[in-house]
N, C-alpha and C positions, 0 to 999 in steps of 0.2 A: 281645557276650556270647553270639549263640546266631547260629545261621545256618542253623537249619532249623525245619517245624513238622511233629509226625507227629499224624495223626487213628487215635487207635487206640478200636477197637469192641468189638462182642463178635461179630459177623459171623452169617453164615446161610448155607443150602442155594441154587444157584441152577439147581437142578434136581432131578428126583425120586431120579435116582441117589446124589445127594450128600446125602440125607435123614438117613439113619442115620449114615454113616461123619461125620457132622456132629454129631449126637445122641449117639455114644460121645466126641468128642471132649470137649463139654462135660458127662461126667458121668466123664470119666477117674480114675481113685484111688478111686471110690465105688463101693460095690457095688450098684446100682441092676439091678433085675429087668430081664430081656431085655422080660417082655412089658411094664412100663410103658414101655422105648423104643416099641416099637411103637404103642401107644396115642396118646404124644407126635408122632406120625410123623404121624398122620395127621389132625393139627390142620396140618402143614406139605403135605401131600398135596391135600389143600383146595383150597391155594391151587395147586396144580401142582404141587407142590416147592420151589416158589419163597419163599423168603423175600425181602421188600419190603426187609429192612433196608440192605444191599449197594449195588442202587442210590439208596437214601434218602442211603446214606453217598457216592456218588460225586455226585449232586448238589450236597450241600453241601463237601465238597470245592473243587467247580468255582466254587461260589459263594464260598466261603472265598477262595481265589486269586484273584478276580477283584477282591473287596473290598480285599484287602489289596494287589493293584497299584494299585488306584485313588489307595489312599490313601498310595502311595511306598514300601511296607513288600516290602523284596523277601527273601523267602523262598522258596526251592524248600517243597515241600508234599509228603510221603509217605503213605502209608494201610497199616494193617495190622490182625488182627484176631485178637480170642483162639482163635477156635476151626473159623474158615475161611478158603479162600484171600482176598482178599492176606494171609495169618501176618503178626502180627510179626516175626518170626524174620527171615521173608523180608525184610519192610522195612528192618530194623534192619541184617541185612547190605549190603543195598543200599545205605544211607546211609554204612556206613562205606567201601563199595568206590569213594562218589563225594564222598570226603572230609570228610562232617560231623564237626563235632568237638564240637558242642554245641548240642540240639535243643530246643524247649518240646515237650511232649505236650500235645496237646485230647483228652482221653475224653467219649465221649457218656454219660456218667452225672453227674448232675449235683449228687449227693447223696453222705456218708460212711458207708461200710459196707464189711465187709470185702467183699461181691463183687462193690461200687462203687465200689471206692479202692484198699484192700491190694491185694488180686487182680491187681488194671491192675500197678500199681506192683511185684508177682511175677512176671507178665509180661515187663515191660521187663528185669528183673533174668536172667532166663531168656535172654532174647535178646538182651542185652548177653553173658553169657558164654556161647552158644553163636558171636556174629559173632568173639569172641577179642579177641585184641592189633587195638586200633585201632578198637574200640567207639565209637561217640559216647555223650558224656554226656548220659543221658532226665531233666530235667525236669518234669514235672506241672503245670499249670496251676492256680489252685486251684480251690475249687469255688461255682458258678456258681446256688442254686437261688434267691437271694434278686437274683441282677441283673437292673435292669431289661429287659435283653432278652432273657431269659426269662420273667420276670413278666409283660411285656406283652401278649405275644404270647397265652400263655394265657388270660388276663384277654379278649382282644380274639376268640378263639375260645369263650371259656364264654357271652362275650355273643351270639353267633352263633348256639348251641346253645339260649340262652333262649330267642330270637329265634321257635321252634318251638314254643314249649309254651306252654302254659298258664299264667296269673300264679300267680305262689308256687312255683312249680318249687323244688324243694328243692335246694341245689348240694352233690354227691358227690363228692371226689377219689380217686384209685387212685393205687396205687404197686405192683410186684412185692411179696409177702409175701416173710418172711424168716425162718430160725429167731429162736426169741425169746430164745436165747442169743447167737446173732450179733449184734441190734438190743442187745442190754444194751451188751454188750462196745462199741459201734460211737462212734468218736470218745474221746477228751478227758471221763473222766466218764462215760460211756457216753451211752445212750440218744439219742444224735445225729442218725441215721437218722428215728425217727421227730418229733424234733423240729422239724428241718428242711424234714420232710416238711409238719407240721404250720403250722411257721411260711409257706411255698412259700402253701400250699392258703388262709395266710389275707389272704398280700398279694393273691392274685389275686382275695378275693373284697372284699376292702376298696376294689379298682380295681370293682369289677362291683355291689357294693350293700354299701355301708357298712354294718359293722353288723350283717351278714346273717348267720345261722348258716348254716355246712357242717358235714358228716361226713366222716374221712378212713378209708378202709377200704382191703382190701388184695386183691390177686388172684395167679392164676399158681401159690399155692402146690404146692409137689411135695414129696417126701422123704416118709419114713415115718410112718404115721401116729400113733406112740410119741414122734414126737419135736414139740416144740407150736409154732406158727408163729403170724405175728400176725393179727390176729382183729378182727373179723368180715372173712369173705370179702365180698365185694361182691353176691354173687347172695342171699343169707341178710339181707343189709343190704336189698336191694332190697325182699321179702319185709317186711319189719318197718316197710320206709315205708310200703308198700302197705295193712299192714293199718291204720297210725296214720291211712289216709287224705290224705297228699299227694298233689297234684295234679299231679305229675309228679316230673322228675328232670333232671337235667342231671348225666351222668358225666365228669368229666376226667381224663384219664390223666397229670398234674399230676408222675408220677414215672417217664416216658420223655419221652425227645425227639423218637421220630418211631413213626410208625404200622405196626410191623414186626408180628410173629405174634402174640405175645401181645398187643399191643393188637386186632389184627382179629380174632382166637380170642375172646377171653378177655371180652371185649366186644362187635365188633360182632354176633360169634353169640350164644354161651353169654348172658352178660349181655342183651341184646338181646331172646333167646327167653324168659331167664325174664320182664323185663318184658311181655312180651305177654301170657304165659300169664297176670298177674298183674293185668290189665288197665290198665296202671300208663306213663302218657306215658312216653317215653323219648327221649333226645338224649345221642349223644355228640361233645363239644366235639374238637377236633383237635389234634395234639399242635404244636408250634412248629415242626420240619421244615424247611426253609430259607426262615423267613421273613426279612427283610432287618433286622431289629432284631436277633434271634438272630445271624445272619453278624458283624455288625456286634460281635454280646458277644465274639467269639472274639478276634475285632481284638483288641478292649479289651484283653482278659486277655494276647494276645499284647503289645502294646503297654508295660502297664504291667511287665512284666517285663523289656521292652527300656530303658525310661527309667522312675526312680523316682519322676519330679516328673509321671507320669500320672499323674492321681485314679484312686485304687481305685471304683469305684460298686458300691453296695448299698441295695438297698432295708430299712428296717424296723431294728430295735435289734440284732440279732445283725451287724451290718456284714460287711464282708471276710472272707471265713475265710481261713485260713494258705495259705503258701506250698507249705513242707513240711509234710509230716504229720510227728506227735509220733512216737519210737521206743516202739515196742510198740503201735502205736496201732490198732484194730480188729480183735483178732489170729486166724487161724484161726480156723473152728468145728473142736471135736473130731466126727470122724466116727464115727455108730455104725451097727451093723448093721442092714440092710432088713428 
């Protein structure tokens, strides 16, 4: 049925020069101010230039293929990415110049949103017809926030994160913020995104302290300030536990899979310095990254779409999500003026 696997991402700068022409990619069609690029620049400047995410993704990659020989699954392994080099574009023609004819996709997003599903899935569309006649057929994998390895893994890093603080650590999850027109719209019904999200943040804490209350809040937001995105920010959340007097915090970034800009920005600084300022314990949990359970889900997912008498695995009442996505399903946000 398939005879390739493409790792497709959202990709990063992997130096300073590649900062901005990296930064207009992902903001292409939208009229977004010259100087909030700049701004955004220099959260990547930080670090060198360098975005972590790139190599995060050729890691797992490496581990991906190494798994899936172990265990007899032979598949060639491509990488491409929405908004830096390897492109899709680029991979997508590679795979048809070296005869694929029908491939699964793994996206590192592990949740339903248009800029966590449709998007990917525009992508592949885009660079299917620019490779032409002779395209391979993209697949999509489904989506992965309720299987156990991914639930574990973070479950086994928030217990790591307690580990540090204080008893009664209060446990916070993160996810990218999103317009709150997009999140309606997002899935079957709408409101998927942050259900998911929801649901993610409660298996891992039902693995870590049954029972236990969490808060899932949100970060990273961008776009104009006219238009209203989901809420509370995380550093404003931080703030409100502080004043309620909790004895710490434990953050999990419960809505990425590996520790790229926005999680080191967006947390280990910003988030980071307001808890200090606030005098407020702080820990943040690690995202799952090429842990060996996670490599292990890709199998899976690969797996069960190669033979149908694989068990689907899910944790919690929402089971399996689909295969394919529904038509019309998460559709565009309408763009408006900055």
């Amino acid at each position: 049925m398939y005879d390739a696997l493409l790792l497709l991402s959202f990709g990063g700068p992997e130096g300073p020069d590649d900062v901005l022409p990296f930064l207009e990619n992902v903001v292409r069609g939208r009229p977004v101010p010259r100087e909030r690029l700049l701004e955004v620049a220099e959260h990547y400047h930080h670090f060198g230039g360098v975005s972590p995410i790139n190599g995060q993704n050729r890691a797992l990659l490496e581990a991906v293929r190494l798994d899936l020989s172990a265990h007899g699954i032979d598949l060639p392994l491509y990488w491409g990415n929405r908004n830096w080099h390897p492109l899709v574009e680029d991979a997508v023609a590679r795979m048809r110049d070296d005869g694929v004819r029908r491939a699964l996709v793994f996206v590192t997003s592990a949740y339903t949103s248009y800029s966590g599903c449709r998007q990917y899935q525009e992508d592949l569309a885009r660079a299917r017809a620019a490779a032409g006649p002779g395209a391979p057929e993209l697949d999509k994998v489904r989506h992965y926030f309720n299987h156990p390895g991914f639930v574990e893994p973070n479950a086994d890093a928030v217990r790591a994160a307690l580990a540090t603080l204080p008893p009664g650590a209060r446990l916070v999850y993160t996810a990218h913020s999103i317009p709150t027109a997009m999140e309606a719209a997002s899935g079957p019904g709408g409101h998927l995104y942050s259900t998911q999200l929801r649901e993610a943040a409660r298996l891992v804490t039902e693995a870590v302290r049954p029972g236990g209350e969490f808060d899932v809040v949100w970060q990273s937001r961008s776009g104009p300030p006219s238009v209203p995105w989901l809420e509370p920010d995380v550093n404003y959340h931080l703030a409100a536990l502080a004043a309620a007097g909790v004895p710490g915090v434990v953050v999990s970034p419960v809505g990425f899979v590996s520790d790229h800009v926005e999680v080191r920005w967006d947390l280990d600084e910003e988030a980071a310095t307001t808890a200090e300022k606030l005098g407020l314990p702080f820990a943040r949990a690690a995202t799952v990254g090429t842990d060996p359970r996670f490599v292990a889900m890709v199998r899976e997912l690969v797996s069960e779409r190669l033979d149908p008498s694989v068990p689907r695995r899910a944790l919690g009442p929402m089971g399996p999500g689909h295969d394919r996505c529904p038509v019309g399903c998460c559709p565009a946000p309408v763009r408006r003026p900055a």
